[in-house]
N, C-alpha and C positions, 0 to 999 in steps of 0.2 A: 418393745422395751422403751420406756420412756426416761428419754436422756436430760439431767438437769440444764442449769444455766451454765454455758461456760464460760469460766474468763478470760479465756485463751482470744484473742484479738487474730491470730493469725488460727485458723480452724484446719490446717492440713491433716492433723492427728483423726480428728473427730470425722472429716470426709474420708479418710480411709481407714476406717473400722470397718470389719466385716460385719453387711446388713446383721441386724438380733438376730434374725432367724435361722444364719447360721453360728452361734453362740455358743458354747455348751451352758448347760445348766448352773445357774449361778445363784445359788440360796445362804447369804449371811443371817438372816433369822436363823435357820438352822443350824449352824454355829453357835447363835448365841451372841453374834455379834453386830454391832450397830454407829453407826458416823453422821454427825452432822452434816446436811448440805453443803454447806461450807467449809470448804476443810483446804488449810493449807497444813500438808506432812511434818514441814520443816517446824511449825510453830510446837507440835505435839512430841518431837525427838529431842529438839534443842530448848524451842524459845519459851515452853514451860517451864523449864528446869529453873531457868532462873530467874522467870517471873516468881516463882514459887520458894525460894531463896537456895535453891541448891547449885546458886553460881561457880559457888568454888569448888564443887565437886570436880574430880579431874575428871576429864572427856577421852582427850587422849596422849597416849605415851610415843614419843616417837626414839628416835636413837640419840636423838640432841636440843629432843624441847619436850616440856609440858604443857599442854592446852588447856585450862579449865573448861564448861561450860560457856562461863561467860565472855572467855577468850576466844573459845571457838564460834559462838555467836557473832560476838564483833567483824572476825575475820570473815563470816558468813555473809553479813550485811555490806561489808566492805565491797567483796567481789559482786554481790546485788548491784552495789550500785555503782559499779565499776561496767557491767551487762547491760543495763538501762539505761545512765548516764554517757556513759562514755562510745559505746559500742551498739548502741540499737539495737539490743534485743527486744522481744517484743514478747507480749505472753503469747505459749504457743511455739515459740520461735524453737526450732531444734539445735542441740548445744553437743559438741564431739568432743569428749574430753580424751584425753591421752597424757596418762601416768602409772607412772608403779603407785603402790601401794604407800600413799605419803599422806600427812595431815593434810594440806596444800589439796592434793587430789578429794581427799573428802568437803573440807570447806566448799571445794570450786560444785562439786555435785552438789549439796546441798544448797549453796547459792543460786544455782541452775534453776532448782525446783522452788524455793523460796521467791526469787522473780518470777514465776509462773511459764518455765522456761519446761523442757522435753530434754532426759538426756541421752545422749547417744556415749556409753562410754566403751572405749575400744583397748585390747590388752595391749602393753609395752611392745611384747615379742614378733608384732604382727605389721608384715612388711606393707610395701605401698600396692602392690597389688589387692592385698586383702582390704587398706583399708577402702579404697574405690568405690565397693557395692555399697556399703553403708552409707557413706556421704550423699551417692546419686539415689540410691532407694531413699532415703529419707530428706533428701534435699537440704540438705546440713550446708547452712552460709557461713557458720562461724566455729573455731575448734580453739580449746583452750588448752596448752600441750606443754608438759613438763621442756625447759629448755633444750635436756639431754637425750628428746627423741624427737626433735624436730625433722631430723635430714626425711624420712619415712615415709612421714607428713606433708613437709612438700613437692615431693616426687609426687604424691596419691593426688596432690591439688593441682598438678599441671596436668594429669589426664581426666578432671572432675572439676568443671567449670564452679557448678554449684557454690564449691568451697571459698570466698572471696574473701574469709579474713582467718589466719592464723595468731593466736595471741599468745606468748610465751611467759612460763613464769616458773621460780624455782629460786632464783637469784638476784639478791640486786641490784636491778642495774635493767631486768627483765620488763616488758611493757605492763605484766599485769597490777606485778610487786610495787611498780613506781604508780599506779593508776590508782592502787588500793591506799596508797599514802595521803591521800589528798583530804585536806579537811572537808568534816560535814557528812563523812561517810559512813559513821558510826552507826548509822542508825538506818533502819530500812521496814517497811512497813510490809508484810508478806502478799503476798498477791493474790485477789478474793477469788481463788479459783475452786472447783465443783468438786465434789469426793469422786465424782467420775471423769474428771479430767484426766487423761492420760501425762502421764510426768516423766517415766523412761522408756524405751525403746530397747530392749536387750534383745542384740543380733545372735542365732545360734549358731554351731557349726558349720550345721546344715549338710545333712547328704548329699546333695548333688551339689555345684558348683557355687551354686546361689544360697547365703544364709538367710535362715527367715528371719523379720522383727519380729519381736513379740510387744506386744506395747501391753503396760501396765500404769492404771489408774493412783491418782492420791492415795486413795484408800486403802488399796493394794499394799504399799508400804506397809501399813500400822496391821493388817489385816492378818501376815507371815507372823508379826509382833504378839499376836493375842492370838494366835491359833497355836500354832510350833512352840512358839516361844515361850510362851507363858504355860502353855499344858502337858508339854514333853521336855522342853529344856529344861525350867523348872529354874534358871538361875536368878541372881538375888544383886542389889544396886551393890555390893561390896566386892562383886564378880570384877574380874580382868579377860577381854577379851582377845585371842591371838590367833594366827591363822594363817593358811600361805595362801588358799586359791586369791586371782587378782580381784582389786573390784568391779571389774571388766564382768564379772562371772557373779550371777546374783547369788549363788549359793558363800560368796566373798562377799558380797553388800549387806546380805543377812546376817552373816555370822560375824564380821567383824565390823559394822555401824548401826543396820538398824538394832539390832536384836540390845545390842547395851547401851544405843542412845534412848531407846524404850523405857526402861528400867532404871535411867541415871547411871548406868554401869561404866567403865570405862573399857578402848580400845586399845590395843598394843599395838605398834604399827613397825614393825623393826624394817630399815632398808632391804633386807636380804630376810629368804625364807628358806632357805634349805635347813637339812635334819640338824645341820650342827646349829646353826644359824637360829634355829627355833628354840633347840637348849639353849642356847648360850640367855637370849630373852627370857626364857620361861622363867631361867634363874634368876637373872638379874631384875628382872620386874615382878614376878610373885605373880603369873600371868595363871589363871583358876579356870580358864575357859577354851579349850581349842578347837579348830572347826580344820581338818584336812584332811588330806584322799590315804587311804588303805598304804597306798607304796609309801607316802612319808611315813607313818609309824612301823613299817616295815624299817625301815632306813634309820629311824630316829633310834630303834632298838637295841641296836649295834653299836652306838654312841651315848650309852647310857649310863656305864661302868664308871664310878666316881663323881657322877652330877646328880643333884637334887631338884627334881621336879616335881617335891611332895607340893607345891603350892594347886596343879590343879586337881584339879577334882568332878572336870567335867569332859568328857572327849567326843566329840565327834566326827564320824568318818561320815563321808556322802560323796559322792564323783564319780565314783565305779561298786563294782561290789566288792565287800568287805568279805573277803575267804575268812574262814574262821581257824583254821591255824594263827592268822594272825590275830585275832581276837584273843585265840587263849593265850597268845605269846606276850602279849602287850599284858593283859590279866595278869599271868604270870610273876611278870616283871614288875608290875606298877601298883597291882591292889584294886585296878581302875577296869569297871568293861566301857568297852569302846558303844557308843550310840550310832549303831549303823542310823541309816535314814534315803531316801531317795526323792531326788526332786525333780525339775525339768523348768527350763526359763520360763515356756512357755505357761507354768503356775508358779513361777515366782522364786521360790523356793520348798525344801520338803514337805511333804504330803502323805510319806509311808514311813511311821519309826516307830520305835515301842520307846514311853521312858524307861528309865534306869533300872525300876523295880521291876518292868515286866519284861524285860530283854529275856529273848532267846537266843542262843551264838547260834548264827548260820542263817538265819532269817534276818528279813531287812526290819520286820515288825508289823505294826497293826499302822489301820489308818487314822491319822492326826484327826483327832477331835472337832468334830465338822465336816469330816471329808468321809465319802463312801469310794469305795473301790472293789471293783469285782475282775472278774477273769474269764475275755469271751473268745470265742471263733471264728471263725475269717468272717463271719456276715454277721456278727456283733450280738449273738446269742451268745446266754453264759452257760457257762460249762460246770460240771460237777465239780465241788474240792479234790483235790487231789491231781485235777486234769491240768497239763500245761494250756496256755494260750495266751491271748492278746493282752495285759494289766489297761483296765481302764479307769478311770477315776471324776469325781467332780466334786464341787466344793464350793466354798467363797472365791474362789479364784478361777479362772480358767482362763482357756488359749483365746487371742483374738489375734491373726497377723496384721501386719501393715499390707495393705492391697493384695493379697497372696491368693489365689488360688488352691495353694495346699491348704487352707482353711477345714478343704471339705476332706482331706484326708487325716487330719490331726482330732476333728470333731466330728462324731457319728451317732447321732442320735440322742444329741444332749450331753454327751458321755465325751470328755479325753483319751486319746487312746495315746500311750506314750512312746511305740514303738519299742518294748520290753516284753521280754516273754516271761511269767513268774507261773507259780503254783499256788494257790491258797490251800492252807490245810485245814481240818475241822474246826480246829480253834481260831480259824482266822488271821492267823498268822498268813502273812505271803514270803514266799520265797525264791529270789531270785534264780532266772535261768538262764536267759542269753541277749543280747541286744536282737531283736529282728528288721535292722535295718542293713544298710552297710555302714554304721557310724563302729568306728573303733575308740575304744576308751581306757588311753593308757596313761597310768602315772595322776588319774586324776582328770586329763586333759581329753575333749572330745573331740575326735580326730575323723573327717569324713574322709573314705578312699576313694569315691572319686576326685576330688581333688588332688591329693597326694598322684594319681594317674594322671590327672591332665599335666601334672606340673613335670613329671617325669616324660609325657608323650612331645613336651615340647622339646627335648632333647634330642640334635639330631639323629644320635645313635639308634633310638629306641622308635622300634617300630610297632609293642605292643604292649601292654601292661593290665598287669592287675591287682589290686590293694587288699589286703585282706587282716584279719588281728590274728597273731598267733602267741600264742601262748609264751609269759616269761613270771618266773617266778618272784622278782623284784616288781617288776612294773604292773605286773596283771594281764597285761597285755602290752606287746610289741605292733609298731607297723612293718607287716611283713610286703616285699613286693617281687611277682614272677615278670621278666623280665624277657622280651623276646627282640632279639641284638637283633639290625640290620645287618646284614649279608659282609660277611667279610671281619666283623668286630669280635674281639676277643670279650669274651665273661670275663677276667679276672680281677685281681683284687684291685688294683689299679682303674679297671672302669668303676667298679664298687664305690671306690670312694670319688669317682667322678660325679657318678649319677646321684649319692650322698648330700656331697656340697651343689651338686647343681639345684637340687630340692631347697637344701637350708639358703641358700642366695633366692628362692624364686616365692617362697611363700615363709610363715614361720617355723623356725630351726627347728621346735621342739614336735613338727609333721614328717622329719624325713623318716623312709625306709631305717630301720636300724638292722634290717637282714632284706637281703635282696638276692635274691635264686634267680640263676639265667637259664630258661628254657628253651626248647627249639618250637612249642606251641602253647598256645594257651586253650583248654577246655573250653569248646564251645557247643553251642543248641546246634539242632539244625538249621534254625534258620541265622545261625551267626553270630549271634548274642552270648557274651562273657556267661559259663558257668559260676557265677561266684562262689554258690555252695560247694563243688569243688573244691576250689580254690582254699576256702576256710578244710575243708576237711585234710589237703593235703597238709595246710598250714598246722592241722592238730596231728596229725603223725611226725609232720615233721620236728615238732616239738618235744 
C-alpha cells in the first residue's frame, strides 16, 4: 500500500501501523467514495460552513451557551493555537483529552486534529488505573482535561512518566481558558496533513486486561459521514442532534459531532444524560436526532407520560442488541421505530443497519452501503444463510491496531472478524446472536470480565473468580461474578457490598459485579483453566 505524504512531524502513528499486509481490505471506490490528498477533517465539518456563509448556523446547544459555526470555529482556532503556540505540540504529537460531554470537549478534539495533532480521548467515569495503558501505549506527553476530573488524571501521571504536561480548562481562571484569551488567536491555518494521516486513537475495552488502539485516518472522519450517514441516517442541516454515549465512545463522536457537523446540523450537548435528563432536553431544545443504547429507551419509556418528544423523528439504538419487545414498545409509544445498527471502534462507527423504510424488528439490518459482510467458521470459510457463525465484514474502513499483535486476530484474510456471532437470513438480513468473546455488554457499556476479575483477585478475601454477563431485563445484561472466599470468610451481604465498592474504587464504577454468587469452586478443564462457558450457562439459569 502506498502511503501518502505526511504532515505529522512527529511519525509515531505512521511507525506503528500494522505492516499493509496485514490490513483488511479497504476499497473507497467501492463505496462510491473519494478524498483529496490533502485533507485536513476539521476544515470540511467546521471551516466550510462558514467559508460558505452558513456561520450563524447553530453548531451547538449546550445547557447555558449557544455556539454558532463561526463561534465554534474561533474557539477551535483559539485552542490550535494555544497547542502550538503555547504548548508544543507538534503535528503527529498525541493529545489525551478528558471530559464529559461539553462544547469545550468538542472544540478541544477538533482543535487537536485541526493542529495536525492524534487524539486520544478517554471517558469521564474511568479511574487512574485505566487511564495508565493509554498514555504509556501511545506515549501521550500532553492531556487536556476538564478542571472537575483532574484528581484521576494526576494519580495516572505519577505512575506514567510519559505524561509531562496536564492542562485544565472548564473555568476561568483555568490555564487553557486564560491561554485561549490572548490576542492574535482568532485565526489558525489547518495543518497540511494526508487523508491517511491517522488523527485518533480510540482505545477499546478490550478482553483481556490490555485495551487495544485502534487508530483512524483524516479521511475516516468524513468517510462514517457519507457512508452511514448520509445513506441510512438520511438526516437533513435543520436536524438537532442528542445522545448519551460519551465522546470517549466513537459511536458518541458520530452521532453527536461528526454526523451534524457534516451536514450543517446542530449538536445538543445537555451536562447530564440519563432518561429523564434526555427528555427534559429533547423538550426543551426541539432535539430530531437521537443516538443511544437499547436500556436508555428502555428507561426513557417509563418517563414519558405527560412530555412531548414529538420533535424527533430519528432514533438510533447501537451498543448492544436492540431485543425487540423494546422496539415495539418504543413504536408503541412514539409512532417512531428504533434504527437498530452495529458498529465496532475498530471501523469507526456502524457498518450493519437497515434505513427506516427497510427496517425489520429483531434484526440489526443489512450492510451500510459500501460495506460487505458475511457470516464464517472458525477457519474463516462462510457458512450457508441460516447457519450461525463468526460476522465478518470490510469496507472503507477497517481495523489497524497501534503495535498490537491482536492485529492477526481481528483481521483474517482481508476480512474483520468482529467477535459477534449473527445469522444472515435469505434476504440478507443479519441477525444478531451472542457476543463470542468474553466482552460483556451492559446498559450500552462494553465491559471486559477479565478485568472486572483481576480487579476483584486483588482483593484479599478472594481467592478465585470468574466474570461472566447474565441476563437482566432493564440493562440487557448484568456483570455477573462467582466468587470463591478464602478459607474462613463469610459470603454474606456485607462482603457483597465489600467486594462491590472495592471494584467501583479500583477501576470504573459503572464495571462492578451487580450480582456476585459465592462459591466453594469454580468449573474448571483438566488442565485448570476457568470453564467460562459454564460459568455463562449457569449465569443464564440463574437468571
Amino acid at each position: 500500500m502506498d502511503f501518502l505524504r505526511s504532515g505529522h512531524i512527529d511519525s509515531f502513528t505512521r511507525d506503528n501501523l500494522p505492516p499493509p499486509e496485514q490490513w483488511p481490505q479497504i476499497d473507497l471506490d467501492k463505496a462510491g467514495l473519494s478524498y483529496p490528498q490533502r485533507l485536513n477533517a476539521v476544515t470540511e465539518l467546521v471551516d466550510d460552513h462558514v467559508a460558505q456563509g452558513r456561520g450563524a448556523r447553530t453548531a451547538i446547544i449546550g445547557d447555558h451557551l449557544v455556539w454558532s459555526y463561526a463561534e465554534l470555529a474561533q474557539r477551535i482556532n483559539r485552542i490550535a493555537n494555544v497547542l502550538t503556540r503555547d504548548l508544543g505540540m507538534l503535528p503527529g504529537n498525541r493529545v489525551l483529552l478528558r471530559a464529559a460531554n461539553t462544547p469545550m470537549m468538542v472544540a478541544a478534539y477538533l482543535a487537536v486534529i485541526k493542529a495536525g495533532g492524534v487524539v486520544v480521548a478517554t471517558m469521564p467515569m474511568l479511574r487512574a488505573v485505566e487511564l495508565v495503558y493509554p498514555i504509556r501505549k501511545a506515549r501521550i506527553a500532553l492531556a487536556l482535561c476538564d478542571h472537575r476530573l483532574l484528581g484521576e488524571l494526576e494519580t495516572a501521571q505519577a505512575q506514567a512518566p510519559e505524561l509531562m504536561r496536564i492542562v485544565a480548562f472548564g473555568v476561568w481562571g483555568c490555564e487553557l481558558d486564560t491561554l485561549m484569551a490572548q490576542p492574535g488567536y482568532e485565526h489558525f491555518e489547518p495543518v497540511d496533513t494526508s487523508s491517511d494521516d491517522v488523527c485518533l486513537i480510540g482505545f477499546t475495552s478490550g478482553t483481556t486486561g490490555e485495551p487495544k488502539g485502534t487508530m483512524h485516518f483524516q479521511r475516516d472522519l468524513l468517510v462514517i459521514c457519507d457512508a452511514y450517514g448520509a445513506k441510512v441516517l438520511k438526516a437533513s442541516p435543520q436536524d438537532r442532534f442528542i445522545g448519551s454515549a460519551p465522546l470517549a465512545f466513537t459511536f458518541g463522536l458520530g452521532g453527536m459531532v461528526l454526523f451534524p457537523f457534516r451536514i450543517g446540523a446542530t449538536a445538543v450537548l445537555p451536562d447530564k444524560t440519563g432518561p429523564a435528563d434526555l427528555i427534559d432536553a429533547i423538550e426543551r431544545h426541539k432535539a430530531s436526532v437521537i443516538f443511544t443504547a437499547p436500556t436508555a429507551y428502555r428507561a426513557v419509556l417509563d418517563k414519558l407520560d405527560g412530555r412531548d418528544i414529538s420533535s424527533l423523528r430519528i432514533c438510533v439504538s447501537a451498543g448492544e442488541t436492540l431485543p425487540k419487545p423494546v422496539f415495539d414498545a418504543w413504536l408503541a409509544k412514539t409512532g417512531l421505530p428504533l434504527m437498530d445498527g452495529i458498529g465496532a471502534t475498530e471501523m469507526l462507527h456502524i457498518f450493519i443497519a437497515a434505513p427506516r423504510e427497510a427496517i425489520r424488528p429483531g434484526s440489526t439490518g443489512l450492510p451500510v452501503p459500501g460495506y460487505e459482510a458475511k457470516i464464517v467458521d472458525d477457519e474463516g470459510g462462510e457458512v450457508p444463510d441460516g447457519t450461525p457463525g463468526r460476522l465478518a465484514v470490510r469496507g472503507p474502513i477497517g481495523c489497524r491496531y497501534l503495535a498490537d499483535e491482536r492485529q492477526f486476530n481481528y483481521v483474517q484474510n482481508g476480512w474483520n472478524v468482529t467477535g459477534d456471532s449473527y445469522i444472515r437470513d435469505a434476504d440478507g438480513y443479519f441477525w444478531y446472536q451472542a457476543r463470542s468473546d468474553d466482552m460483556i455488554i451492559s446498559s450500552g457499556y462494553n465491559i471486559a470480565g477479565p478485568e472486572v476479575e483481576a480487579c476483584l483477585l486483588a482483593h484479599p478475601d478472594v481467592m478465585e473468580c470468574g466474570v461472566v454477563a447474565a441476563p437482566c431485563p432493564e440493562r440487557g445484561s448484568i456483570v455477573k461474578a462467582y466468587v470463591v472466599l478464602r478459607e474462613g470468610v463469610r459470603g454474606d451481604a456485607a462482603m457483597l457490598k465489600t467486594l462491590q465498592d472495592h471494584v467501583k474504587a479500583g477501576i470504573a464504577p459503572y464495571k462492578y459485579p451487580r450480582a456476585i454468587d459465592f462459591v466453594p469452586a469454580l468449573p474448571k478443564t483438566a488442565s485448570g483453566k476457568l470453564q467460562r462457558f459454564a460459568l455463562r450457562r449457569m449465569a443464564q439459569n440463574d437468571g
